[in-house]
N, C-alpha and C positions, 0 to 999 in steps of 0.2 A: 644524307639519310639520318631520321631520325634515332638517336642513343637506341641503346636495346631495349633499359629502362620503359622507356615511354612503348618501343613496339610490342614488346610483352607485357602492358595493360592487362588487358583481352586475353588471358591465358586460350592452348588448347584445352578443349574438353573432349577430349578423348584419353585422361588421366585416370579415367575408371576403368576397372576392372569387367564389371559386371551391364554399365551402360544402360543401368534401366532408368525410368523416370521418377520423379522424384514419388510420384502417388503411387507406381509400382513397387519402389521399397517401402513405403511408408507399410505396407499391407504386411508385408515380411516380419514387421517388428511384430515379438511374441510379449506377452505380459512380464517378464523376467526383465528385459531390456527398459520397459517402458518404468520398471520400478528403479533400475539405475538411476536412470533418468530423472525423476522423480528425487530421489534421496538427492542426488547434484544441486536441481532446483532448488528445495527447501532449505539447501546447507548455505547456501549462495543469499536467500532469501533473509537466514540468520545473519550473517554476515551484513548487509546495510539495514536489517532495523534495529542490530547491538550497536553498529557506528553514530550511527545517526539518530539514536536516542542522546546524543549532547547535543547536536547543530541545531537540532526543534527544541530545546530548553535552555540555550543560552540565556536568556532572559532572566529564567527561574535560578538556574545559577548562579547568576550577579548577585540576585536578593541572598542567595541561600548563603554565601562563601564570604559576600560583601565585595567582588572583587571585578572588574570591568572587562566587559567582551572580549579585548586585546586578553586578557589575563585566563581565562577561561577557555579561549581556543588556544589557548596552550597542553591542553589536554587532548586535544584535536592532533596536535604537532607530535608528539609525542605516543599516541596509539599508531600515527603512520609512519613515523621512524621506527618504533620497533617491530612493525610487520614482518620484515626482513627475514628477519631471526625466528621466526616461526617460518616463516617459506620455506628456510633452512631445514632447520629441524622435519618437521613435518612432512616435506616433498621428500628429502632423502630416505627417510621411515617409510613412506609408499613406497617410493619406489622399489626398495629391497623387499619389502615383508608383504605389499599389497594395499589393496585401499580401504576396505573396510573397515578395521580396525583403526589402523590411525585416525581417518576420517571421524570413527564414535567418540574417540579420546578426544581429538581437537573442539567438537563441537561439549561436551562434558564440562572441556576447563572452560570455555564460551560462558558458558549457563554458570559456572561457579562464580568467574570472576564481573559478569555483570550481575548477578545478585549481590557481590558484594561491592559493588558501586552504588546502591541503594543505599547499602545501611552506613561509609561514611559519614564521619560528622565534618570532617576540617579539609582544606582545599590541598593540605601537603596529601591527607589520604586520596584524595581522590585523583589524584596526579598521579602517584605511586601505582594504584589501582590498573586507570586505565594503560598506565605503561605496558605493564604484565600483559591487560588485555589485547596490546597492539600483537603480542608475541602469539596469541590464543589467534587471534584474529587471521594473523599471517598464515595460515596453513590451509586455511578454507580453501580459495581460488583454487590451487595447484589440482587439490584433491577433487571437489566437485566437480572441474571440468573436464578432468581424463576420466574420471569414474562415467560420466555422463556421456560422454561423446564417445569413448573407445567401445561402447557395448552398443553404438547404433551402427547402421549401412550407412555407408560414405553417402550416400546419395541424400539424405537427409540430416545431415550434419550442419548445413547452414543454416537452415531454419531451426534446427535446435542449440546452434550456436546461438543465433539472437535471442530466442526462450527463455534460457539461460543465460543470459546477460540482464534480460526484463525481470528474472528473480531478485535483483538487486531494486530496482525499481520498486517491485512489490514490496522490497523490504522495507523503504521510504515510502512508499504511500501508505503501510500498515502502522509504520513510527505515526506516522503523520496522525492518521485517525485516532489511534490510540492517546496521542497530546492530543488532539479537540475535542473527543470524547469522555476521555476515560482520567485522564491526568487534573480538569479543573473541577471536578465530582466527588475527589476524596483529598481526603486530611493529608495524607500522604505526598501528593502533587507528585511531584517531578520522580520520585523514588518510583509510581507506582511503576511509569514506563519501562524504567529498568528491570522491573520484579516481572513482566509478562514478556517482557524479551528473553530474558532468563530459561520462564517459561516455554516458550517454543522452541530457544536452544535448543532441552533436554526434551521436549517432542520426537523432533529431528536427529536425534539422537538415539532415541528408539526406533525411531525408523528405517534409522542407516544398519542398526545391531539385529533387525531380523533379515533384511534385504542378502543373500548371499553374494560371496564374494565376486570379484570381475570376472569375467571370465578368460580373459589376457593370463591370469594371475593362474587361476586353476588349470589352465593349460600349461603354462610355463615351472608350477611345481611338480605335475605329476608325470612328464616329460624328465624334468632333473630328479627325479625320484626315482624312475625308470631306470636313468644314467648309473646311480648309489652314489649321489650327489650328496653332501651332508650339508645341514645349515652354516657350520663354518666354512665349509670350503664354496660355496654360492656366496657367501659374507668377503667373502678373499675374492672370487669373482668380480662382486660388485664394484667392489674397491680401484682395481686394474681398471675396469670399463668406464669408471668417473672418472680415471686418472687420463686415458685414452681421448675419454669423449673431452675434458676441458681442453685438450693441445691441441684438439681440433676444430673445435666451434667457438673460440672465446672471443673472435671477431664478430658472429654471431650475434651473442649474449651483449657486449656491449651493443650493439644495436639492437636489440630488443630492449635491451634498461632504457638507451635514450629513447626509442618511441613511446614507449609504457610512462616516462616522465612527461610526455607532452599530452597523451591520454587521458593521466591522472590529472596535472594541473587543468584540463580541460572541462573535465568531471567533478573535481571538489570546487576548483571557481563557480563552476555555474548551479552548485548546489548548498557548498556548506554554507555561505554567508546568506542565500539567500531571503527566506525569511527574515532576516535583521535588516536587510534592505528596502526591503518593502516594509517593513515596521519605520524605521527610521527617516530613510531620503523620502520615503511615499507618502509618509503619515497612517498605514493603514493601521488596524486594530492587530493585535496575535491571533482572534480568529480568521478573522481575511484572509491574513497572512496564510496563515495554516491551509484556507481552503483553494490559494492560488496554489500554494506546495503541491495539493492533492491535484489538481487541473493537470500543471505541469507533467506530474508522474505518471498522471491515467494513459497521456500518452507513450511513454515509454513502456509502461508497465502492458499494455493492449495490443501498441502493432510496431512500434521502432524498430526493436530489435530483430523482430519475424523476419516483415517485410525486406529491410536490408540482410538476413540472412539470406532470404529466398532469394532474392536478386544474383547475391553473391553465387551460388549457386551453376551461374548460367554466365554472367558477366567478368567474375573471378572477385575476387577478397578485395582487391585492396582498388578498383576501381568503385565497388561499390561504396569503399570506407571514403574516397575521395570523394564521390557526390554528395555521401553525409555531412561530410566538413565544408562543403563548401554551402551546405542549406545553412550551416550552423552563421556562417558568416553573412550570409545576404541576411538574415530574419534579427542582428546585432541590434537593429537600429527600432526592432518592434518589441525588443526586449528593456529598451530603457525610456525611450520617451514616453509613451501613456501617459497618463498621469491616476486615471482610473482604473478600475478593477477590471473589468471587460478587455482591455487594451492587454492591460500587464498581462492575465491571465492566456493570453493567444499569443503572445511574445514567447511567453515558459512554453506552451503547448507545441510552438514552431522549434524552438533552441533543442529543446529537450529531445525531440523526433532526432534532430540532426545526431543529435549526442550520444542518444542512444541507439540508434541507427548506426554508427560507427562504429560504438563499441560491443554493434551486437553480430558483430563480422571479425573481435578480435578474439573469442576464444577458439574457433575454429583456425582462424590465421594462424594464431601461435603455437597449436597441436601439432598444425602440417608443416611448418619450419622448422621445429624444435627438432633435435636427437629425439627419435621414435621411442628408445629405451628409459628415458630423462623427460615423459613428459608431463610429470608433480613436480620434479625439483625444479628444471629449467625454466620454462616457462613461470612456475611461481615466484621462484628468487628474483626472475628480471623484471615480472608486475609489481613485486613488493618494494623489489629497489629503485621502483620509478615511483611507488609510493613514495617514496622516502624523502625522492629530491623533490616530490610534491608538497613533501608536509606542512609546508608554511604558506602554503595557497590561502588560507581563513585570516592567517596573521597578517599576509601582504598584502590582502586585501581590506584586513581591517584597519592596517600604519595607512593605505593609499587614502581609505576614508577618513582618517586623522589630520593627514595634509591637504584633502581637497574638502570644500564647505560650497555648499549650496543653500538656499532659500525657501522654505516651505510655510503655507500658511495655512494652518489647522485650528478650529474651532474658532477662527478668526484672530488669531494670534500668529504673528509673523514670526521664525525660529530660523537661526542657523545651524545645518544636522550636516552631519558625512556625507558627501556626494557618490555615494555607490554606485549611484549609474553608470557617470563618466569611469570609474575605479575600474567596474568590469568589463565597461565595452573597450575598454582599453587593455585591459588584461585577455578577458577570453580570444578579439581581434589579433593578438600578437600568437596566442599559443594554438588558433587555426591556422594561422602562416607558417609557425616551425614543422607542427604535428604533417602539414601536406606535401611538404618539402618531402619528410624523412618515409612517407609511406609513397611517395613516386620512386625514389630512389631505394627503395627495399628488396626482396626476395619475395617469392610465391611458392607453392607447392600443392599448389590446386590441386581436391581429390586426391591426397597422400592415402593410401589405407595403412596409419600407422600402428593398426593394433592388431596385426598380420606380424609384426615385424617383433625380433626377439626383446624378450623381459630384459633388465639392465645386471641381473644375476646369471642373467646367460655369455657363454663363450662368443666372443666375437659380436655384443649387441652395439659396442660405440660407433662399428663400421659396418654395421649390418644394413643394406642394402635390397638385400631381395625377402620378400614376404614370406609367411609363415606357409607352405602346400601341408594343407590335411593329408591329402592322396600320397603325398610324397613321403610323409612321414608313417603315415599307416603302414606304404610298404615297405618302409625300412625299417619298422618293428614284425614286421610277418606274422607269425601267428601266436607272438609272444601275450600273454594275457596279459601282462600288465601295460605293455604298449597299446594294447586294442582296449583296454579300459579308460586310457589316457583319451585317446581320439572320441570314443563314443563320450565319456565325461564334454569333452570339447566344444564337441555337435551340438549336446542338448541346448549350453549356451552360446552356440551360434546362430545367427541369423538363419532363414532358410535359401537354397542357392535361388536363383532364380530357373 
């Protein structure tokens, strides 16, 4: 008989609660929800076009700092090590206090500290800089996709899982345009990017500061308000139930770090270096470049993430993240040989589907695995901390093209440049083989309704197990007004039943 691993592929779908289809919840969602949602997106969207405003100006870099590609993604290295440290900060401040607020703060210092990645003069500042930023950077994930996910129907949760995975996308194909448009037009160059990134930070920022709080959140304080809960002693709460939940899941967590490292290196390999790749081993121009970036993205940004959400849906999580990784792999070989524009550009269009298709099945995966009460911190600390061990993904990539040398002949001059190709079919080939391993042999929790399930300031949420009953809790406040205040507050930002 086949392990369990493999026979539990194909979860049951009878995990739901409520059993309707996926267009019958979709109708349920009220304008409230759809604004969660919405602010998640956008925050997620900030998020790759503040990172990714260096990887599309490495070039400009070199010139500006004097110092060479190796040298510059070290700045690269250094925003994804300290990710961490914001997931930290940041997920635990959700989790206790709520999402709103932390979420407007994180995205605030976002907008302050790439503005002032602009106005550096010297490469020690801009190192400095984006450190701090790695820390601003780290809080994002956790927060946009419990904020986003916890306020929809489970039934539509994969497709907005992927959505929300394509905001990162969007965020990269918006850097993108904005370096081919807007970056070679002013005196400024390379700062202006950072100056309109900034820009839409604090957009998004204003959009998260009128959008009202979760409704997880509002339910769970006016309930412990009910109780004559005080903020220290739900603060004392919290504390016990993080201490609770790590002695329980911390086998968990290390496997979420390791797969989120295979993820990650999967994701910055076939992204951060890329334009230099195609500048360099290809010969093409930094426009080219730029508009195969944009080709690649359109498709993640359009239907990757969806489509493998929606699938996920019906087939379960992590089968469908398998048949992404393995497009990723068959399509390796249409990724680097071309030699032309047309070629390359449908190599990015195929890799990128894969890539994104997978990781647009991991924010819903890791909501429904994680401790239900812990899921900003958890889930963020373990993406960030697989940032981490990703962070030299641009650098490994860059020392690989250091050591291997290829042949090109442009303008009818023969050159010896970095072999990038060989560099990443080689790299990305290895980190689809670990990454498939570790998601055959995983966990699932298909259809968790984890925002039923108690806040992490609540009694008993480390081992909380059974979902949140309205009914049950209405009638255990009777005809107390401020109990019946709590439930009707509850309702308005609930779904409607079916």
């Amino acid at each position: 008989m086949a392990p369990y691993f493999l026979r539990n592929l194909v979860p049951r779908r009878d995990n739901t609660t409520n059993k309707r289809s996926f267009f019958a919840a979709l109708r349920t969602i009220r304008p409230l929800q759809y604004a969660h949602f919405i602010v998640g997106y956008l925050a997620w969207t900030c998020d790759a076009l503040d990172f990714f405003s260096v990887s599309l100006t490495i070039t400009d870099l070199e010139s500006q700092f004097g110092k060479s590609a190796h040298d510059i993604t070290t700045s690269i290295t250094l925003t994804l090590l300290f990710r961490s440290v914001g997931a930290t900060i940041f997920g635990i401040i959700s989790d206790r206090f709520g999402r709103k607020w932390p979420l407007v703060a994180n995205l605030l210092l976002c907008c302050v500290l790439q503005l002032g990645s602009g106005f550096v003069q010297t490469f020690r500042q801009f190192l400095a800089v984006r450190s701090l930023f790695g820390i601003a950077m780290g809080g994002i994930w956790g927060l946009a996709v419990s904020n986003a996910l916890e306020n929809l129907p489970t039934e539509v949760r994969g497709v907005a899982s992927g959505i929300i995975a394509e905001g990162y996308s969007a965020g990269y194909l918006l850097a993108a345009v904005i370096n081919l448009k807007l970056v070679p037009r002013v005196a400024q160059t390379w700062r202006a990017l950072f100056w309109t990134a900034a820009g839409v930070s604090f957009f998004t920022a204003c959009v998260a500061a009128i959008v009202p709080e979760s409704k997880v959140f509002l339910r769970a304080r006016r309930l412990e308000r009910a109780k004559g809960k005080t903020t220290g002693e739900n603060t004392k709460q919290f504390i016990l139930e993080a201490k609770a939940m790590i002695k329980t899941h911390w086998k968990l967590f290390i496997y979420m770090t390791l797969l989120l490292s295979g993820f990650n290196f999967l994701s910055h390999g076939s992204e951060d270096l890329y334009p230099t790749y195609l500048e360099v081993t290809k010969g093409f121009s930094s426009n080219s470049a730029t508009i195969a970036t944009i080709i690649g993205n359109c498709v993640r940004f359009l239907v990757g993430g969806a489509i493998a959400g929606l699938a996920s849906q019906y087939v379960g999580r992590r089968l469908a993240i398998i048949v992404c990784l393995l497009l990723v792999g068959v399509f390796i070989p249409l990724w680097i040989i071309p030699s032309g524009f047309s070629g390359l550009a449908a190599g990015a269009f195929c890799i990128q589907f894969g890539v994104q298709g997978a990781w647009g099945v991991i924010p819903i995966f890791l909501s429904e695995i994680s401790p239900p009460a812990f899921r900003a911190s958890f889930p963020g600390i373990a993406y960030q901390l697989g940032n981490m061990v990703s962070a030299a993904s641009a650098q490994i990539e860059a020392t690989g093209g250091d050591n291997l040398k290829t042949t090109i002949t442009q303008d009818g001059k023969t050159m010896v440049v970095q072999d990038y190709a060989k560099v990443q079919a080689i790299f990305i080939g290895c980190i689809v083989a670990y990454t498939l391993v570790l998601v055959i042999i995983g966990p699932e929790n298909h259809g968790s309704h984890f925002d039923k399930h108690k806040t992490a300031f609540e009694e008993g949420a480390a081992a909380d197990d059974a979902v949140f009953d309205e009914d049950a809790v209405e009638s255990e406040n009777g005809s107390s007004s401020a109990g019946e205040k709590d439930i009707v507050e509850y309702r308005e930002y609930s779904a409607d039943k079916p």
